[in-house]
N, C-alpha and C positions, 0 to 999 in steps of 0.2 A: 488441425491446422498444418498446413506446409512451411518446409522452412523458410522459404521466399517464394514470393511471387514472379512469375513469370515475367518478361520486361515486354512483353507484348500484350497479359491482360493488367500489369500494372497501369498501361497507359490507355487501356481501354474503360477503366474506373473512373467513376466519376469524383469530384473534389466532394469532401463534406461541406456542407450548410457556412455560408459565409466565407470559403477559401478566396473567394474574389476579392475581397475586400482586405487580405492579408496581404501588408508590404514586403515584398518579397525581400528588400533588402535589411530589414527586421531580424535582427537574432532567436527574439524571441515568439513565440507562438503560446498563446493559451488557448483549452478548448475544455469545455464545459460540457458536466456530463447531467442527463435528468430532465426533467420535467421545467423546471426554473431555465435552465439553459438558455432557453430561446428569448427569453426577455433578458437575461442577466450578457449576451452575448451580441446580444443586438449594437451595431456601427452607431458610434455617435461622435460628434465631434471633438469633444474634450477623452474617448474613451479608446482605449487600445481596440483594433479590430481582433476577435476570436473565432474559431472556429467551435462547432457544436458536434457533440459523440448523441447522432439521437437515441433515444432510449427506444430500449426491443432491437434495434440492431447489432450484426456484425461490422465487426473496427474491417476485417479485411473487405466490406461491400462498398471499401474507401483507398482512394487515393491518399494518401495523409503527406501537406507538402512541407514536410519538417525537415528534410534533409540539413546535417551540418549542425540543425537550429537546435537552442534549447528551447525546452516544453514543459509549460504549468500544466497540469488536469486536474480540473477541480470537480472532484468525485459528486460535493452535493449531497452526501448521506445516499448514494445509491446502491444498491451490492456490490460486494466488491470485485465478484467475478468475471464481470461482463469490464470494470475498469482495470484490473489487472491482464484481462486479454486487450484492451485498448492498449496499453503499455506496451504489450509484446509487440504489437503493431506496427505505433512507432516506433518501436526501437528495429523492428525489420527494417523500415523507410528511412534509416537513417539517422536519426534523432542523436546529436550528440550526448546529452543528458537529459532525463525526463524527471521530474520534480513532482509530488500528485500529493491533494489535498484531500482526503480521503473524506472528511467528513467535513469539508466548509470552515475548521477551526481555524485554520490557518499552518496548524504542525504540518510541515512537507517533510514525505518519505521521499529519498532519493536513491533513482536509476540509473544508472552510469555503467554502461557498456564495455567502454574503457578499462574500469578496472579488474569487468570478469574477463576479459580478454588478455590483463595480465598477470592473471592468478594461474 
């Protein structure tokens, strides 16, 4: 992986699965990783819009529009390797803090950028 992406194939990326549907002026962002995803993710009226991490991909074959925002990821019980490179991702794009549910419990590990920035 690079350390950033390009600002020219940044914007050549496509959004992940439902980024249209995210309020841009929304702090937060969550985005679903797995199999479950696509129905657990899905727009509905009473539900926050999410974004979806599909499974078998790369987090960089994504635009991820988290800038500034915090961000839930909820792992799902999936490996963790593919959501801890999801992680890295956003926090490349941006992501002020990233929160991640690693196995659907609800325990959130937190990512904060900030702090290794001031160590």
């Amino acid at each position: 992986m690079s350390n950033c992406a390009s600002p020219s194939r940044q914007r050549t990326l496509p959004l992940p699965p439902y980024a249209n549907q995210i309020d841009r002026a929304d702090e937060l962002v969550m985005i679903y990783c797995g199999k479950r995803a696509w129905q657990l993710a899905r727009p509905d009226q009473d539900r926050v819009a999410s974004l979806i991490f599909p499974a078998g991909r790369d987090p960089q074959d994504y635009r991820w529009p988290v800038s500034g925002k915090r961000v839930i990821v909820f792992g799902l019980g999936e490996p963790r390797m593919p959501t801890d490179l999801l992680i890295i991702e956003l926090i490349r794009n941006g992501a002020a803090v990233v929160f991640v549910d690693y196995l659907g419990d609800g325990e959130l590990t937190l990512y904060d950028p900030a702090e290794r920035s001031a160590a």
